[in-house]
N, C-alpha and C positions, 0 to 999 in steps of 0.2 A: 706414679710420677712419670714414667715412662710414656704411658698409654695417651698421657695428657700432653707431653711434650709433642708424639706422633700424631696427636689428632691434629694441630698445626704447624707441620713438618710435612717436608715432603711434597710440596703442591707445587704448582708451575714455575714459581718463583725462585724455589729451589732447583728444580730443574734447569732449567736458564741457569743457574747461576755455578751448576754441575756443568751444563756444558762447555760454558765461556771456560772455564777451569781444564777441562780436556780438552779443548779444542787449544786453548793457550799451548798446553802439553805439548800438545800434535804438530803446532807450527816449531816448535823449539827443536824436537824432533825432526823435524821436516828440513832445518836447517845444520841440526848436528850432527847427523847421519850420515857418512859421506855413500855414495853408489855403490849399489849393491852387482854384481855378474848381471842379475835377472833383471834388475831395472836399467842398468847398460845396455843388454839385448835389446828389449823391447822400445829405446830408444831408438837403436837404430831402424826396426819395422818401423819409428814414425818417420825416420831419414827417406825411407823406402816402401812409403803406401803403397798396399798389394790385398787383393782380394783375399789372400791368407797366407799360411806361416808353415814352417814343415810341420811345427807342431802342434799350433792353435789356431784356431778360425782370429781373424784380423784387430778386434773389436779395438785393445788398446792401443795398438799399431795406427788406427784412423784415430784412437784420442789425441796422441802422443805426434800426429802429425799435422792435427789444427792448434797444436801450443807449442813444439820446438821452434816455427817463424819467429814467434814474439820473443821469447826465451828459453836458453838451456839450462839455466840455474836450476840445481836440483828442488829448491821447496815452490819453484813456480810448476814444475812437472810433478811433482809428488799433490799438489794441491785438489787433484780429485780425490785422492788415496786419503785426504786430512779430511775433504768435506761428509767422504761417505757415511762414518756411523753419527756426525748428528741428524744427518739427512733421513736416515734409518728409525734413531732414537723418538724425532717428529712423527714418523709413521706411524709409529711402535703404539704411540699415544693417540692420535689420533683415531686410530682403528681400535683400540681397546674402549675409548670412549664411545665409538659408533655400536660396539657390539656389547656393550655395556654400559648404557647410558644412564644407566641409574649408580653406578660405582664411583668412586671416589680416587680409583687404584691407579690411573692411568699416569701419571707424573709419577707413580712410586719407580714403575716397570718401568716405565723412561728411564730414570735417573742410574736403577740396577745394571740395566745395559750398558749406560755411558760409561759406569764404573770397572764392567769388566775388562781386564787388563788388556785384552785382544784389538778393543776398541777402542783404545785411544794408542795403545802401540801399532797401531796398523798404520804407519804411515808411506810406506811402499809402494809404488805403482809399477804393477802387475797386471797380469790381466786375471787376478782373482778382486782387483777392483769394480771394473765394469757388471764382473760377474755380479756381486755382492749386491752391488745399485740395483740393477736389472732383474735381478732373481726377486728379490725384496718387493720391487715395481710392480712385477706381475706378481706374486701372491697378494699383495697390498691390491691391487685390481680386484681378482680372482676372490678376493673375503668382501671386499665393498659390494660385488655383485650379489652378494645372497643376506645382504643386509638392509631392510626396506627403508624407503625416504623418511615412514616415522620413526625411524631410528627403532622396532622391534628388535627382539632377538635377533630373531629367523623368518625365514620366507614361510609360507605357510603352503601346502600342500599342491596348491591353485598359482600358485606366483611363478612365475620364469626369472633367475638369475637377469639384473637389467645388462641389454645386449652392450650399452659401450663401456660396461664393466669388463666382459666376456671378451670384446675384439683389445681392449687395453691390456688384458693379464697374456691374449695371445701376442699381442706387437711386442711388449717387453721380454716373453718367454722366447721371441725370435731373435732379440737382443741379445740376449742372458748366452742363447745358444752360438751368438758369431761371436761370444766373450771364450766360453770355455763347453766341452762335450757337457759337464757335469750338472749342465742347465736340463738334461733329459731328463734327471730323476727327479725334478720339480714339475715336469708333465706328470709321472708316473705319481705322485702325490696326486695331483689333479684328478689322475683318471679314478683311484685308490675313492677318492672323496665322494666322486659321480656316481661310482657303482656300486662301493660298497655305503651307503648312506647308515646302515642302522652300526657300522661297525664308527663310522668317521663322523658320523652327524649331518650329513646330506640330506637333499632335499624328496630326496625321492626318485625311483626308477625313470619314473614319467616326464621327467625335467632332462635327463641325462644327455639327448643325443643334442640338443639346441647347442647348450655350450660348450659340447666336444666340439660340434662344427666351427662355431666362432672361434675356440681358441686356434683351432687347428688350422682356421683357412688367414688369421691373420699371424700368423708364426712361419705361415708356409713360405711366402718370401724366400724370407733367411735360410730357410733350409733347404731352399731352391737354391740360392749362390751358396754356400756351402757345400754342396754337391756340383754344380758346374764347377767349382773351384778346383775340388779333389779329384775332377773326370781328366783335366786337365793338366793337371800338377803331382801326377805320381801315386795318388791317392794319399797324400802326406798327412792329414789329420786323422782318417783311418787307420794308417799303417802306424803310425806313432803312438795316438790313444788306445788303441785294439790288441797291437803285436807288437811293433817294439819297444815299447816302454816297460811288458810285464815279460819280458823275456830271460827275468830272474824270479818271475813267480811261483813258488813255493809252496805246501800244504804245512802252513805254521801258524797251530794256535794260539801261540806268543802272541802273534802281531796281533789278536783279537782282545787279546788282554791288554800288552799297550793300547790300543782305541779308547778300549773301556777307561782303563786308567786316564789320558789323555781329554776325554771327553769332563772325567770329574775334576780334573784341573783346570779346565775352562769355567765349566759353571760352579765350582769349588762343591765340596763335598758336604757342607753345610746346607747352600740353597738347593742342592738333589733331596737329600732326603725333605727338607722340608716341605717339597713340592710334591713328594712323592708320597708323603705319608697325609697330607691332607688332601691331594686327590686334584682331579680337573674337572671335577663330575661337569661344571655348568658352561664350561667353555668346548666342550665335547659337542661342538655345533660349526654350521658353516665350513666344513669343512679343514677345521685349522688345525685339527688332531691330526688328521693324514698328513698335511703342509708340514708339521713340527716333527712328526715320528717318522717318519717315512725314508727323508733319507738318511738320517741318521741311523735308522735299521738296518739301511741299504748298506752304509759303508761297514756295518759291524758283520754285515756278509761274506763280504768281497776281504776283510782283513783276516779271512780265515787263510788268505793265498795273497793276499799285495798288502805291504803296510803303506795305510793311510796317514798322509803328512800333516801335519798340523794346521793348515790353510781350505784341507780339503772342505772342513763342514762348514768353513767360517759366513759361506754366503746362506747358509738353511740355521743359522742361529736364532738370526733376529724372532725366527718364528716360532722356536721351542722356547724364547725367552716370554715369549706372549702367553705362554701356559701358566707363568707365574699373574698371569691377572686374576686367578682363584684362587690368592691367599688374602690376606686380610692386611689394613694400612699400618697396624701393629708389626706384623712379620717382614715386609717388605725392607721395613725402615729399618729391622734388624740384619737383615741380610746384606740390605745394602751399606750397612754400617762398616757389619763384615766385610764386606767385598772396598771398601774404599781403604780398609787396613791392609788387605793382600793385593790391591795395588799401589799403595805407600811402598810395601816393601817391594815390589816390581820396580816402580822410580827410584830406589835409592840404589838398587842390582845396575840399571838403565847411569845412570849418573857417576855410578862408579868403577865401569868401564869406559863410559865417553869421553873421565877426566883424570883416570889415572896414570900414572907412565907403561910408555909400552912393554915393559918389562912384566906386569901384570897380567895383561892377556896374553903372554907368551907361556903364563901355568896353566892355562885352558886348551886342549883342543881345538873345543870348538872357535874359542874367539885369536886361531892363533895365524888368520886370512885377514882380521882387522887391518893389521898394519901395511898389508899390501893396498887395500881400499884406501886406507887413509893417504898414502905414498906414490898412486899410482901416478898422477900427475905429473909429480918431480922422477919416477923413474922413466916414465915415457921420453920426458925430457933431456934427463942423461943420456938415453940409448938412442934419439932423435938428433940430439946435439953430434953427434964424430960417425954419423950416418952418412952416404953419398946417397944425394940423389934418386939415383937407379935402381938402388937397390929396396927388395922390398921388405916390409916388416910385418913380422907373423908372430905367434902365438902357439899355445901347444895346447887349450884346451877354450871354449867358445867364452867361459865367462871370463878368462885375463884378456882375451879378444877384444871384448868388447869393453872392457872398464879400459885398458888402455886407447883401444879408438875414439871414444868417449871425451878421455880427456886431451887427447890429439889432433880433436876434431878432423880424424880422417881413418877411413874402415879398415880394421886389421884383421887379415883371413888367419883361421886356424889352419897351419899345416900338422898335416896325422891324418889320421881315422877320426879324432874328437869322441866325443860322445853320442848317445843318442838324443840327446838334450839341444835346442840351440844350434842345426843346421841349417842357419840360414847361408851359408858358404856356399853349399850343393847349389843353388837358384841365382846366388849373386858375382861367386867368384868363377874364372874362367882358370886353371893353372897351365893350361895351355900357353897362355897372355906371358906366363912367366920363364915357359921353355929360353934356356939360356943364359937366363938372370943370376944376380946375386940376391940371397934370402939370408936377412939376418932373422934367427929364431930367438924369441924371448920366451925364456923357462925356469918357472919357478919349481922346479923336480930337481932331483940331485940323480943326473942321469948320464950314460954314456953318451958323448957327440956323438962318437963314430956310427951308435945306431942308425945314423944318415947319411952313411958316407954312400949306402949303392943310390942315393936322391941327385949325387952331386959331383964334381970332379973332384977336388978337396973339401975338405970340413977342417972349421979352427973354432976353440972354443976361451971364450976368456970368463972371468966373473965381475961381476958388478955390486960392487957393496955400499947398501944402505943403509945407515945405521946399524942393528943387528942383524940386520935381513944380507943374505945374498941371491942373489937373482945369474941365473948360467945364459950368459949370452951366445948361438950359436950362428957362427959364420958358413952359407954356403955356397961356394963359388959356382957358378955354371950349371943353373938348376938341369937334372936331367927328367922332359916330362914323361919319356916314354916309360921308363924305368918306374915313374908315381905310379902313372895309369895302370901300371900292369899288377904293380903292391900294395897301393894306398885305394886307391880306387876302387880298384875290384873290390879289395875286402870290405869297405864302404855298401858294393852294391849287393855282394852278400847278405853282412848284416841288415842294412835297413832296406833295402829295397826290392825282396823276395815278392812284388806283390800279387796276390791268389788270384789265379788265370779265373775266376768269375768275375771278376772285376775289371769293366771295361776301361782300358786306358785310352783317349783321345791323343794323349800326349803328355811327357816324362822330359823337360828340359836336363835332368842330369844324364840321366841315360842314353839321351838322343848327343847331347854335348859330345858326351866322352866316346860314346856308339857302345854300348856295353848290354847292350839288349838282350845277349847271346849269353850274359851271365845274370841274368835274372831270369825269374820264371814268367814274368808279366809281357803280355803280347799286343802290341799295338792295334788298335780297333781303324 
């Protein structure tokens, strides 16, 4: 009965009609999510186009700053972030059709993907958006090349990958790269496919060097301004991705076991083994075994010493989910059946903190920052409202920074050290500007003022109370700069800006600002 019902189940119609249903999701979402720290941030790089970021190459920074003219409303900004997996989902199909044109399976793998809960909860824009498009783009290129016009398998022995398959998988991978570093390991697939052919399913030794060159000489661009960027900027994408971001890295193989774990809650534990125990044997071509395994191998690496977040594999998904086009239209349907129950229950988890009273997420940890996102407007506005003037208004860590500048419409500097996360302060703010001034500090920490009295002449502190929340407003009379520079500063150029005398600096606007050259290792060229 089953078998019958799946044999007209599941075809484009259905698909479509899975999408319009997630995509509905995503917009409602798009709209009832209020800004997140991270999408605060990267609002303001659209405020502030720049060839790159302390801690990411630009890519969302330039999306985000062809769409805050027309609109700041959050679900008109989030709206790439809503289009990217059916954009994906289209590929997904597409190319499973090209490399499998005799199968029927391609609307099944569509539909599995739109279902999994990543996919339609993704509504954030980040710059793990761009990534996702871009990475996707160029493997989606990079499989089209080794797929002939009459839609064969495979290239046959004699055949060259077509060259504007090869220059398209490079322009996208140079995309993918000004989005996020973690577009390299999608080369390293590439090269992985090239060379080792009988392990990936490639074409052959003899094919290899044409479309390294192509990908390599149309990616190169990007990776040209991304290095002018960092010669001239501190080397801030290097120093951040390389050194200080794993500057709590570890030899723990926990974190490798979370991965693991992690990765079977993505694609739930049902469609692994079932994938797994019937095999990939005829999709073991064109390279899309390396594309699929590869980095996901990678990051079960590296999680022996840095735990990998949950966003990390989200852009190299769409192509391990294309190894499910070796099952059969019977299993798919199953799977996906599955998977649209364990995203019911995701929407009802999702629904039941969006609309419950705040008193609820105040028993979670984790969701116990909602109520400041949701709030932050009207506190902005309380601590904005009995403000002078002159005085300036700061923050104590980059993501209340920027949610409150956000809803302020006007940039609010982190004063501290911050984190290593979200310095964009170092490049925009001058505290020199502020020697003399009065600094009210907004603080959601339960902390002592006085820890800033040597900042200040006096220090006064009062509280601010929002519903359950209270928030420590901190008064600083008469900022003293010399006093930062010599505390805050330094320890600033300390931690993140030790950068290794092989690396040539052109120029270090934090550095040169403050003149602290003499407390870093890094030597001007």
């Amino acid at each position: 009965m089953f078998e019958k019902i799946c044999s007209k189940a599941l075809g484009r119609n259905e698909f479509f009609l899975v999408l319009v249903l997630t995509l509905g999701i995503k917009i409602w979402l798009g709209m009832s999510l209020p800004i997140s720290g991270d999408e605060a941030l990267f609002y303001w790089w659209g405020r502030f186009p720049n060839l790159g970021y302390y801690d990411h190459p630009p890519m969302v920074g330039w999306l985000l700053a062809g769409m805050t003219p027309l609109s700041e409303q959050p679900l008109w900004l989030r709206l790439p972030a809503i289009a990217t997996s059916p954009l994906i989902a289209i590929g997904i199909v597409d190319l499973i059709n090209r490399i499998l044109p005799k199968s029927d399976i391609a609307w099944s793998v569509g539909i599995f993907y739109l279902l999994i809960p990543i996919s339609w909860i993704g509504v954030l824009i980040t710059n793990d958006t761009p990534l996702m498009l871009f990475t996707f783009a160029s493997g989606y290129c990079f499989l089209r090349g080794f797929v002939p016009a009459e839609s064969e398998h495979r290239l046959s022995a004699k055949d060259h990958p077509a060259t504007v398959w090869m220059i398209g998988c490079g322009f996208f991978l140079g995309l993918a790269f000004l989005s996020k570093y973690l577009a390299v390991i999608q080369g390293l697939a590439y090269m992985a496919a090239l060379l080792l052919p009988r392990a990936f399913g490639g074409i052959g030794r003899g094919q290899v060097f044409r479309p390294i060159m192509l990908i390599g000489l149309a990616a190169a661009p990007m990776v040209a301004l991304n290095i002018g960027y960092n010669v001239t900027n501190c080397w801030n994408n290097v120093m951040f991705n390389l050194f200080n971001r794993h500057e709590d890295a570890s030899l723990s193989p926990a974190n490798s076991l979370l991965y693991l774990l992690m990765m079977v809650y993505l694609i739930t534990p049902w469609a692994l083994w079932s994938l797994f125990k019937s095999g990939w044997g005829k999709l073991n071509q064109n390279g899309l075994l390396a594309i699929a395994m590869i980095p996901l191998v990678f990051f079960l690496g590296i999680s022996i010493f840095k735990r990998i977040g949950l966003h990390w594999p989200l852009a190299f998904l769409p192509f391990f989910v294309l190894l499910f086009a070796s099952q059969t239209k019977i299993k798919m349907a199953l799977l996906s059946f599955f998977m649209a129950v364990f995203s019911i229950v995701h929407l009802l988890a999702l629904v039941t903190v969006l609309y419950a009273p705040p008193s609820f997420a105040r028993q979670f940890s984790t969701l116990q920052g909602l109520d400041f996102l949701r709030n932050a407007k009207a506190v902005f506005s309380a601590v904005r409202a009995n403000t002078p003037e002159d005085t300036v208004l700061a923050a104590e860590s980059y993501s209340s920074a920027a949610i409150l500048g956000y809803h302020g419409k006007r940039y609010v500097p982190v004063f501290g050290v911050g984190s290593r996360y979200g310095r964009l302060d170092d490049t925009l703010v001058n505290f020199q500007d502020f020697d003399g001034k009065n600094i009210r500090i907004i603080s959601r920490k339960n902390r002592d003022p006085m820890e800033l009295a040597p900042f200040f002449e006096s220090v006064t502190a009062s509280e601010l109370s929002f519903g359950e929340n209270s928030y420590l407003i901190i008064d600083g009379n008469k900022f003293k700069f010399s006093e930062y520079r010599e505390i805050i500063l330094t320890e600033i150029t300390n931690r993140y800006y030790q950068i290794p005398g092989a690396l040539p600096v052109l120029s270090c606007k934090f550095l040169s600002r403050y003149e602290l050259w003499e407390q870093s290792q890094a030597s001007l060229q």
